[in-house]
N, CA, C and O atoms as CSV, one atom per row, in Angstrom:
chain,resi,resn,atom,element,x,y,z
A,1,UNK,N,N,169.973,56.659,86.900
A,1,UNK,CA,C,169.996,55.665,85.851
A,1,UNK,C,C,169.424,56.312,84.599
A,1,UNK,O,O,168.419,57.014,84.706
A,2,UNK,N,N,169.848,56.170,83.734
A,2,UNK,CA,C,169.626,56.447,82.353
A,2,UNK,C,C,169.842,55.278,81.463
A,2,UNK,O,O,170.774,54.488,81.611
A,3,UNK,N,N,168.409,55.156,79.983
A,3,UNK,CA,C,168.491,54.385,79.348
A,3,UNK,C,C,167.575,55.310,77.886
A,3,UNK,O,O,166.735,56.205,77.795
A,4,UNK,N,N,168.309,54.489,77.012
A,4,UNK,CA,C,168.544,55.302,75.657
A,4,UNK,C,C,168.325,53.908,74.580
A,4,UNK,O,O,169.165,53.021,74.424
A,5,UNK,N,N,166.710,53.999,73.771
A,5,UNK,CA,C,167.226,53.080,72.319
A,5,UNK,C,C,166.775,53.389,71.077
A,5,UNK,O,O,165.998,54.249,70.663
A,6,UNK,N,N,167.660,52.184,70.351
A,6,UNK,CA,C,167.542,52.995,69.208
A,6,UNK,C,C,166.285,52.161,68.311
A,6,UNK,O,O,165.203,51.681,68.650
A,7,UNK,N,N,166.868,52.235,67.275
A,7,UNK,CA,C,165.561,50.994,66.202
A,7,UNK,C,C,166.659,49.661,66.472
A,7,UNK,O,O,166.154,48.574,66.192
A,8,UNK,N,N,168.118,49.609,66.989
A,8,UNK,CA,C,168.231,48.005,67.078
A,8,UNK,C,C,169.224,47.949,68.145
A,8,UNK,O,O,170.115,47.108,68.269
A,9,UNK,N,N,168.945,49.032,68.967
A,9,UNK,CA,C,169.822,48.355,70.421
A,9,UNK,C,C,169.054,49.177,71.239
A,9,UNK,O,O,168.203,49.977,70.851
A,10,UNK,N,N,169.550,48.838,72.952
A,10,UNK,CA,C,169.129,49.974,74.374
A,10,UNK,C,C,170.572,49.869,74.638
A,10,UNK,O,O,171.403,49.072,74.204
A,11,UNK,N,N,170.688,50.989,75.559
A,11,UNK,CA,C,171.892,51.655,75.916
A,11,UNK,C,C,171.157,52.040,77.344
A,11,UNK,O,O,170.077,52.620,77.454
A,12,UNK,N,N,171.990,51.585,78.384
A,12,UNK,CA,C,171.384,51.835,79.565
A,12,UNK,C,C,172.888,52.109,80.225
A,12,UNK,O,O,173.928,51.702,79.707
A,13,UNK,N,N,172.805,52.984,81.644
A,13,UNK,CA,C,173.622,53.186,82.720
A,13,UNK,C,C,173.131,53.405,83.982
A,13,UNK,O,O,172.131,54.100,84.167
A,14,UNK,N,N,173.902,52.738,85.096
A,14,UNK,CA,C,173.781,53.428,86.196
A,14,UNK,C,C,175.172,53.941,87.240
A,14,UNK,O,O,176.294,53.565,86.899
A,15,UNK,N,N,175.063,54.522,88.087
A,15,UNK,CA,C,176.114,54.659,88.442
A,15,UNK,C,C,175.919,54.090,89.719
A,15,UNK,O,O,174.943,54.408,90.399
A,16,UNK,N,N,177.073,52.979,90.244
A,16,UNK,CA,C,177.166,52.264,91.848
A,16,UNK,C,C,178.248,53.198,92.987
A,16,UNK,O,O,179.076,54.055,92.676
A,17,UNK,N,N,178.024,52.870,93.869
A,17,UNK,CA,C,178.750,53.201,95.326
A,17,UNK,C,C,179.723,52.331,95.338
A,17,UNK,O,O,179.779,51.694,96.390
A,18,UNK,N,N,180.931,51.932,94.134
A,18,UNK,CA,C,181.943,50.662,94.512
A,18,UNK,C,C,182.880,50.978,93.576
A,18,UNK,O,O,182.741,51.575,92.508
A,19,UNK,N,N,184.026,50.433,94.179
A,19,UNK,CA,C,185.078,50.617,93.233
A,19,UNK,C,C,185.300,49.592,91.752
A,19,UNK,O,O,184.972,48.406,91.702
A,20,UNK,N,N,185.768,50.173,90.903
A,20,UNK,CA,C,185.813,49.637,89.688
A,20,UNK,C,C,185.784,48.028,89.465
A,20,UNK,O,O,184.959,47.394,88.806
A,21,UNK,N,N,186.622,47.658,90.009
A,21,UNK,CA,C,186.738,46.353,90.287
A,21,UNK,C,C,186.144,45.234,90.697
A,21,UNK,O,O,186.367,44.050,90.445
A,22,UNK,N,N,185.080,45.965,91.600
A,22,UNK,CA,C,184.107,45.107,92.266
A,22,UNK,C,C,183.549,45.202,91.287
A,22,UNK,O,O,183.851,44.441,90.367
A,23,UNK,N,N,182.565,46.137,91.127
A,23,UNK,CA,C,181.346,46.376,90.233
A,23,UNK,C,C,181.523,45.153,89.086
A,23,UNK,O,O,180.877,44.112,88.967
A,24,UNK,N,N,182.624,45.667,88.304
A,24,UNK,CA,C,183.041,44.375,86.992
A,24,UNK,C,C,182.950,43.429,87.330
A,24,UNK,O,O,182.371,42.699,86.526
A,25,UNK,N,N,183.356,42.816,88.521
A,25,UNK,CA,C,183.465,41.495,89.086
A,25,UNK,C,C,181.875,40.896,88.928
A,25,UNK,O,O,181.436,39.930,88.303
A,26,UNK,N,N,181.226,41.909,89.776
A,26,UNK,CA,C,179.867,41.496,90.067
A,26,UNK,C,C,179.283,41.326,88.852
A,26,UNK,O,O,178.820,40.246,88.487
A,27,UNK,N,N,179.271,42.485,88.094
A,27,UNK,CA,C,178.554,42.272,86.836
A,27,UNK,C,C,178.408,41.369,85.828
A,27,UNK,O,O,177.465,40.859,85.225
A,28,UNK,N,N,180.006,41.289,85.801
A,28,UNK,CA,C,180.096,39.673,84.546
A,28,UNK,C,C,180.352,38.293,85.109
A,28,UNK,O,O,180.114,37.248,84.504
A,29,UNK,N,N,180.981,38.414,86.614
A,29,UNK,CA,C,180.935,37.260,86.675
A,29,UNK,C,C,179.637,36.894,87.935
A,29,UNK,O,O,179.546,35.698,88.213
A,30,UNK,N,N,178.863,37.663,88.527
A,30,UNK,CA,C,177.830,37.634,89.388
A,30,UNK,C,C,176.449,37.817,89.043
A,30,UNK,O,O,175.504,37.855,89.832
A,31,UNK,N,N,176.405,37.969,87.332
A,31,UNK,CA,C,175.131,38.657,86.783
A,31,UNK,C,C,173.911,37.643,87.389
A,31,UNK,O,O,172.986,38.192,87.987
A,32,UNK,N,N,173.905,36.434,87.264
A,32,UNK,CA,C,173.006,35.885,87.884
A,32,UNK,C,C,172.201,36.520,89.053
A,32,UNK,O,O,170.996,36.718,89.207
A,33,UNK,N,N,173.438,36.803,89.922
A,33,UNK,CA,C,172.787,37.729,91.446
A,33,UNK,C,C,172.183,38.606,91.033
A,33,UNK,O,O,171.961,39.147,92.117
A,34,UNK,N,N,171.481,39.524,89.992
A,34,UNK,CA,C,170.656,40.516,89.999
A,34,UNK,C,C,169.923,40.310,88.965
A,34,UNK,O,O,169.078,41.184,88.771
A,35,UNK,N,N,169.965,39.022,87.857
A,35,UNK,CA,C,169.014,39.204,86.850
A,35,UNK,C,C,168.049,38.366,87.297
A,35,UNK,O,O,168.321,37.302,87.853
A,36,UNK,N,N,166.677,38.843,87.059
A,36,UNK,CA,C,165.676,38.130,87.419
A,36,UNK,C,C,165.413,36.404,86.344
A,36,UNK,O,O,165.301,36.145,85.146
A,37,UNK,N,N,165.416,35.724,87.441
A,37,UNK,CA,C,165.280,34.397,86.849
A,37,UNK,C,C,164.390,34.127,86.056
A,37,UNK,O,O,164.758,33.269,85.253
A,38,UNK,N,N,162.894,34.633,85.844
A,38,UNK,CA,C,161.931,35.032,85.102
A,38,UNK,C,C,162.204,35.399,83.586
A,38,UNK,O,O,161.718,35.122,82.489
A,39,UNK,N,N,163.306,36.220,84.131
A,39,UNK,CA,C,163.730,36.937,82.585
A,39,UNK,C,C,164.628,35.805,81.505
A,39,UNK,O,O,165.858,35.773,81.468
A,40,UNK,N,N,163.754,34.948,80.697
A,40,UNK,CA,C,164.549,33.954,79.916
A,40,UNK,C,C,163.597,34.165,78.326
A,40,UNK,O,O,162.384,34.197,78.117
A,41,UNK,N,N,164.997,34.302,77.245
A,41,UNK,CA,C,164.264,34.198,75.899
A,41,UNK,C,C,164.485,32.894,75.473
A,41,UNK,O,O,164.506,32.795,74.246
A,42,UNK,N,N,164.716,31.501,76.302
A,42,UNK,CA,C,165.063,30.206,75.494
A,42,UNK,C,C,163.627,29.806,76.217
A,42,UNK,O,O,162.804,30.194,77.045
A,43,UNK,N,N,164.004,28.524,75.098
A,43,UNK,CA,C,162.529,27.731,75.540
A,43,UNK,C,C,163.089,26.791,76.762
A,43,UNK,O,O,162.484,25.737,76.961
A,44,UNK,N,N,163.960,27.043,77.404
A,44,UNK,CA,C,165.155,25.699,78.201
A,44,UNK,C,C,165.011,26.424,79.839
A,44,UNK,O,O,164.999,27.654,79.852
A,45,UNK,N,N,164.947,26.000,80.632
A,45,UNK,CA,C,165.613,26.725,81.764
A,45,UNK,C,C,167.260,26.895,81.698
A,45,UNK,O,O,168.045,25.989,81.417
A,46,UNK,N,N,167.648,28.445,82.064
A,46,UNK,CA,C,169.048,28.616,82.192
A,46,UNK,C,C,170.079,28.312,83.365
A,46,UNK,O,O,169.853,28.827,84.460
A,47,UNK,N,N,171.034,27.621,83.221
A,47,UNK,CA,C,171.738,27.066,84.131
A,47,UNK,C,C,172.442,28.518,84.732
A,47,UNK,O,O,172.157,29.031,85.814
A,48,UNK,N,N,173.273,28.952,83.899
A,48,UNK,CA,C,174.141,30.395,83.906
A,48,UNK,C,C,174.125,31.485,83.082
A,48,UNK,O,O,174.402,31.322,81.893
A,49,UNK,N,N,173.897,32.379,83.428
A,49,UNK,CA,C,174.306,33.495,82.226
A,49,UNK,C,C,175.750,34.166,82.463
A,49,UNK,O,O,176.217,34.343,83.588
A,50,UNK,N,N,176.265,34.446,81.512
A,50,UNK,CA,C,177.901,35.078,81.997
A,50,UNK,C,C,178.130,36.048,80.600
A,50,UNK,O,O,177.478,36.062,79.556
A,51,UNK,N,N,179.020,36.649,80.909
A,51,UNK,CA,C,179.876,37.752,80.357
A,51,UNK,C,C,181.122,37.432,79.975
A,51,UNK,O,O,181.459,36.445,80.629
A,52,UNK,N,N,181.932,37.752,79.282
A,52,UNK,CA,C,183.242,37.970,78.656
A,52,UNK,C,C,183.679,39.160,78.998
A,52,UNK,O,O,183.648,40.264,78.453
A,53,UNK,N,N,184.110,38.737,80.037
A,53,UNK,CA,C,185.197,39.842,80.586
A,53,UNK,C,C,186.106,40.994,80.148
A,53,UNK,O,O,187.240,40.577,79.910
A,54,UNK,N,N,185.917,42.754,79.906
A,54,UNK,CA,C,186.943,43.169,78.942
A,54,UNK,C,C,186.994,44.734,80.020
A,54,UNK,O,O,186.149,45.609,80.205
A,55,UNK,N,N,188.110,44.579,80.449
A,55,UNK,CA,C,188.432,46.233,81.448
A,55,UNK,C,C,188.524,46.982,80.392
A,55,UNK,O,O,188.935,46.531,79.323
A,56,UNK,N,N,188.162,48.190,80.551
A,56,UNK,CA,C,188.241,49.530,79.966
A,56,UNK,C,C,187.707,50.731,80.292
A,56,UNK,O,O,186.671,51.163,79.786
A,57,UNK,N,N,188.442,51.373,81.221
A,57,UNK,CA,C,187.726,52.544,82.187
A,57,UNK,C,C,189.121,52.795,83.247
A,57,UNK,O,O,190.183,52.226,83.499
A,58,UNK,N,N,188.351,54.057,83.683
A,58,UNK,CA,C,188.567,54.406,85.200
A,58,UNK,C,C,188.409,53.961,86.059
A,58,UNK,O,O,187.630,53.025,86.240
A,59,UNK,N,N,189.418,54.733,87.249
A,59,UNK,CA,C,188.061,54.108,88.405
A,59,UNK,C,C,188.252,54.839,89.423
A,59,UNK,O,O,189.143,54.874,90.272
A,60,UNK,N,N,186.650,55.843,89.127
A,60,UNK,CA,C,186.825,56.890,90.447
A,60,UNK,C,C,185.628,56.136,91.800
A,60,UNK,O,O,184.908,55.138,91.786
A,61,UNK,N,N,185.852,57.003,92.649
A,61,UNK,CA,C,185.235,56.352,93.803
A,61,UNK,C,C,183.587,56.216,93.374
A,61,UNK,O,O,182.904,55.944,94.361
A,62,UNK,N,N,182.988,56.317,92.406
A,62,UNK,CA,C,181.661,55.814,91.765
A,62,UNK,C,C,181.584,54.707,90.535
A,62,UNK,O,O,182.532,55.059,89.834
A,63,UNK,N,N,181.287,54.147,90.218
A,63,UNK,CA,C,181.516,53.375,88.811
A,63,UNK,C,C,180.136,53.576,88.099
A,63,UNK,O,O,178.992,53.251,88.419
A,64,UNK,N,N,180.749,54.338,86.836
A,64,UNK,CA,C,179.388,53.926,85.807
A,64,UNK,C,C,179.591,52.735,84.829
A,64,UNK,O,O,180.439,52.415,83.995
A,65,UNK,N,N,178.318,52.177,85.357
A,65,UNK,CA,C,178.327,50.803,84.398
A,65,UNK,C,C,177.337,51.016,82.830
A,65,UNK,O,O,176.113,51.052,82.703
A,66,UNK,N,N,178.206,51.107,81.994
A,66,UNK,CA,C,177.009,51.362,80.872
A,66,UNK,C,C,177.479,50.224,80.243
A,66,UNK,O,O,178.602,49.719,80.252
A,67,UNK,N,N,175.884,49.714,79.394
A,67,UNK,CA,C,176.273,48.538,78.481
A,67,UNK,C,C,175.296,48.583,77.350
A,67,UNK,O,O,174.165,48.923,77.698
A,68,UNK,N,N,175.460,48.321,76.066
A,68,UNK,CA,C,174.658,48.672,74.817
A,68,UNK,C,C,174.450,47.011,75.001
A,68,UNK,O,O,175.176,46.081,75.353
A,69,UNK,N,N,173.131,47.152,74.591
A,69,UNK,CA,C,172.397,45.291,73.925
A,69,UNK,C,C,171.947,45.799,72.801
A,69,UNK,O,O,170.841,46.332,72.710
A,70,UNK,N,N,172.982,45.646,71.600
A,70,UNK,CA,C,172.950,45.825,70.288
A,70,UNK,C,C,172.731,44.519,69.470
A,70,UNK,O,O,172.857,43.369,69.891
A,71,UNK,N,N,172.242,45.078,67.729
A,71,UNK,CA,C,171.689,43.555,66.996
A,71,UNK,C,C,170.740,42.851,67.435
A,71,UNK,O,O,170.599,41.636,67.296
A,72,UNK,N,N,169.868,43.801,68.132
A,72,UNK,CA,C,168.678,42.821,68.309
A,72,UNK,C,C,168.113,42.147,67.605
A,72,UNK,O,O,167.426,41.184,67.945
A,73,UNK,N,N,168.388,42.708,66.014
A,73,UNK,CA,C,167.373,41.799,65.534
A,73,UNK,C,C,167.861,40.870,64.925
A,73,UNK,O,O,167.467,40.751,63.765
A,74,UNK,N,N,168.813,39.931,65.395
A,74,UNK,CA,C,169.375,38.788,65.071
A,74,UNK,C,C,168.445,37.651,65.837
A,74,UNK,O,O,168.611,36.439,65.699
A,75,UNK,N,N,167.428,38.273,66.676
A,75,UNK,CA,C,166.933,37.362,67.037
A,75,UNK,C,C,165.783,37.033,66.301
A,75,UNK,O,O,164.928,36.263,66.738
A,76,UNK,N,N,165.725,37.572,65.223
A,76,UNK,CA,C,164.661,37.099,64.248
A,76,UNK,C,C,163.388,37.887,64.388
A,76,UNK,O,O,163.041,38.693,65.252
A,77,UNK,N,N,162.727,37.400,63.211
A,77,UNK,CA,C,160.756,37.925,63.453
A,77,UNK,C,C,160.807,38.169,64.837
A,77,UNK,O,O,161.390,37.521,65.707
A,78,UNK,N,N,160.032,39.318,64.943
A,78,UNK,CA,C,159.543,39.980,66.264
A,78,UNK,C,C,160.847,40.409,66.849
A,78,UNK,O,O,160.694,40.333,68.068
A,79,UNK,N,N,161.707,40.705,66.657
A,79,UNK,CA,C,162.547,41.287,67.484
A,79,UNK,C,C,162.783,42.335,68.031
A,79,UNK,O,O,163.590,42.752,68.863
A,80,UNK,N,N,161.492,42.934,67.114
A,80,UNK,CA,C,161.044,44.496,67.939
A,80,UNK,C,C,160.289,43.958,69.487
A,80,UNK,O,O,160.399,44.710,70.456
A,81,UNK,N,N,159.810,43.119,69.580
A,81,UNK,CA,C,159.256,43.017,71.011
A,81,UNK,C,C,160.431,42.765,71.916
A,81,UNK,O,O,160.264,43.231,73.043
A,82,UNK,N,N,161.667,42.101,71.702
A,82,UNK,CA,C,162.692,41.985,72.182
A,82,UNK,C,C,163.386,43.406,72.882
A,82,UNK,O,O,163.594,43.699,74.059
A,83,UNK,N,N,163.573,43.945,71.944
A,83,UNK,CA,C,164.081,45.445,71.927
A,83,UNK,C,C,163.266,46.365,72.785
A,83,UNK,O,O,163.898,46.897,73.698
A,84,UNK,N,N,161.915,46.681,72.676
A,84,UNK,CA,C,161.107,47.095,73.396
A,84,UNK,C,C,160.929,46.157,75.331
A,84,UNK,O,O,160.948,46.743,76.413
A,85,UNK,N,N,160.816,45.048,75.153
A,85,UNK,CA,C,161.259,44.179,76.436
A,85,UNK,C,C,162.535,44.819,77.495
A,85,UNK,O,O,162.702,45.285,78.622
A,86,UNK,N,N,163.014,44.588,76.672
A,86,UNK,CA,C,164.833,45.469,77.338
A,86,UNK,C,C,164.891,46.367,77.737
A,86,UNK,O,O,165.225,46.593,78.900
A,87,UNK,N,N,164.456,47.521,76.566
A,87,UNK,CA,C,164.291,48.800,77.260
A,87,UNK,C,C,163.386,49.434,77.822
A,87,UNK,O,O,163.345,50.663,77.886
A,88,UNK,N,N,162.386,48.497,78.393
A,88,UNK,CA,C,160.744,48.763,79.254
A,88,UNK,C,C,161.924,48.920,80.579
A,88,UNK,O,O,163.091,48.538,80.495
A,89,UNK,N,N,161.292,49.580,81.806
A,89,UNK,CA,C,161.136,49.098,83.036
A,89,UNK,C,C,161.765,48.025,83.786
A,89,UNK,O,O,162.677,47.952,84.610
A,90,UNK,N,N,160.815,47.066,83.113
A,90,UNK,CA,C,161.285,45.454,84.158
A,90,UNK,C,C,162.241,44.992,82.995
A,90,UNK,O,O,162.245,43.767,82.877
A,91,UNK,N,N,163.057,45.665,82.100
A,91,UNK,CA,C,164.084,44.827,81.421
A,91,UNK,C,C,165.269,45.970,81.755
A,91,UNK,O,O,165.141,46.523,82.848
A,92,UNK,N,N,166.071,46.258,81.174
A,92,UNK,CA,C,168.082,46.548,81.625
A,92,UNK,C,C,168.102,47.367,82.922
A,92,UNK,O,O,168.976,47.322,83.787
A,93,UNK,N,N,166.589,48.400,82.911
A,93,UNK,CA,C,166.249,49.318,83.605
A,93,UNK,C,C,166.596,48.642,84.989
A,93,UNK,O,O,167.559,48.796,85.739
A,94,UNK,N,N,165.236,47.665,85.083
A,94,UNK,CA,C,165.368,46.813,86.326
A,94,UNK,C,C,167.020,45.867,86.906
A,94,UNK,O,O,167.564,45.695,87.997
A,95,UNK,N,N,167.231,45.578,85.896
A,95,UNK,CA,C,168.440,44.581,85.978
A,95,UNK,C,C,169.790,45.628,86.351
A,95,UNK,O,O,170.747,45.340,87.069
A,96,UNK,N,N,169.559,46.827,85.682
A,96,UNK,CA,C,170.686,47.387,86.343
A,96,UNK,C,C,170.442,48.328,88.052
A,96,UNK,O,O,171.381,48.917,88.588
A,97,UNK,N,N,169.189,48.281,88.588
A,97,UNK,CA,C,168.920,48.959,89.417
A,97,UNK,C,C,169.218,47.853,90.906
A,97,UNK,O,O,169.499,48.107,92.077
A,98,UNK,N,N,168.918,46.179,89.912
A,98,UNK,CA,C,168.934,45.378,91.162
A,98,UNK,C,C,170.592,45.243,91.023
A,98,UNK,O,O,171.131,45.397,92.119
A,99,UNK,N,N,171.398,45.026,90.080
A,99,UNK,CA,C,172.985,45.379,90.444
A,99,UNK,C,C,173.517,46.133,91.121
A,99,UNK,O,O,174.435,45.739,91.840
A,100,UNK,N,N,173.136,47.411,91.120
A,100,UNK,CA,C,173.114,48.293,91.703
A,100,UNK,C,C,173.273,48.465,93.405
A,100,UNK,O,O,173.985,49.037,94.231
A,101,UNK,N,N,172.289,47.707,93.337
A,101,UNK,CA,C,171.844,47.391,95.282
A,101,UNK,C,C,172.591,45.979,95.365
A,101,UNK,O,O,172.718,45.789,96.574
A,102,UNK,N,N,173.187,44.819,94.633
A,102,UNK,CA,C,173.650,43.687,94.923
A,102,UNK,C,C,175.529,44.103,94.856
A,102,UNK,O,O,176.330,43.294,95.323
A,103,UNK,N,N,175.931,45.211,94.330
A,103,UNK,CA,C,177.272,45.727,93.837
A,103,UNK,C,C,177.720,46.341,95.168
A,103,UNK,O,O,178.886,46.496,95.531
A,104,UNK,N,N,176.581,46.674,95.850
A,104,UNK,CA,C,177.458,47.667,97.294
A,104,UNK,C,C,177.595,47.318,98.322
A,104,UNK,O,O,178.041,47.889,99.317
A,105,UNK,N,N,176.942,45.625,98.047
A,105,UNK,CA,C,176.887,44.881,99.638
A,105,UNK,C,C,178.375,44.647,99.934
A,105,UNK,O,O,178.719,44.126,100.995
């Protein structure tokens, strides 16, 4: 796994044990299954989180999943803690490591 940021995005990857198809599947439409429920920036509890679906790749017998969380700072004042959040550890790091292990079942 590798993760990369800048002053207004993280750029993270990992690579899974699954074919292209799954992985995508899981990711945008299963993200729930690996993001920690903990992890919320609304003041609301979240019902769903989801993705917009867009193929573009290969697909060899590994899949790298990379995804940029760019414009952070649309989220206003402090959005450097945002940015820094994400690309700590327990933020894309974590979220893509528990996909990872939820993508190969």
């Amino acid at each position: 796994m590798s993760m990369q940021a800048t002053d207004t995005s993280v750029r993270a990857q990992v690579v899974v044990d699954a074919p292209l198809e799954h992985a995508f599947s899981v990711f945008t439409e299963g993200f729930g299954s690996f993001k920690p429920p903990e992890h919320n920036l609304l003041p609301v509890e979240i019902a769903e989180t989801v993705f917009e679906p867009r193929v573009g790749g290969e697909a060899p017998e590994r899949t790298r999943v990379e995804l940029e969380h760019r414009n952070l700072e649309r989220h206003g004042e402090g959005w450097e803690a945002v940015r820094d959040g994400v690309a700590a550890g327990d933020g894309w790091p974590r979220y893509l490591q528990r996909f990872a292990e939820v993508v190969k079942d």
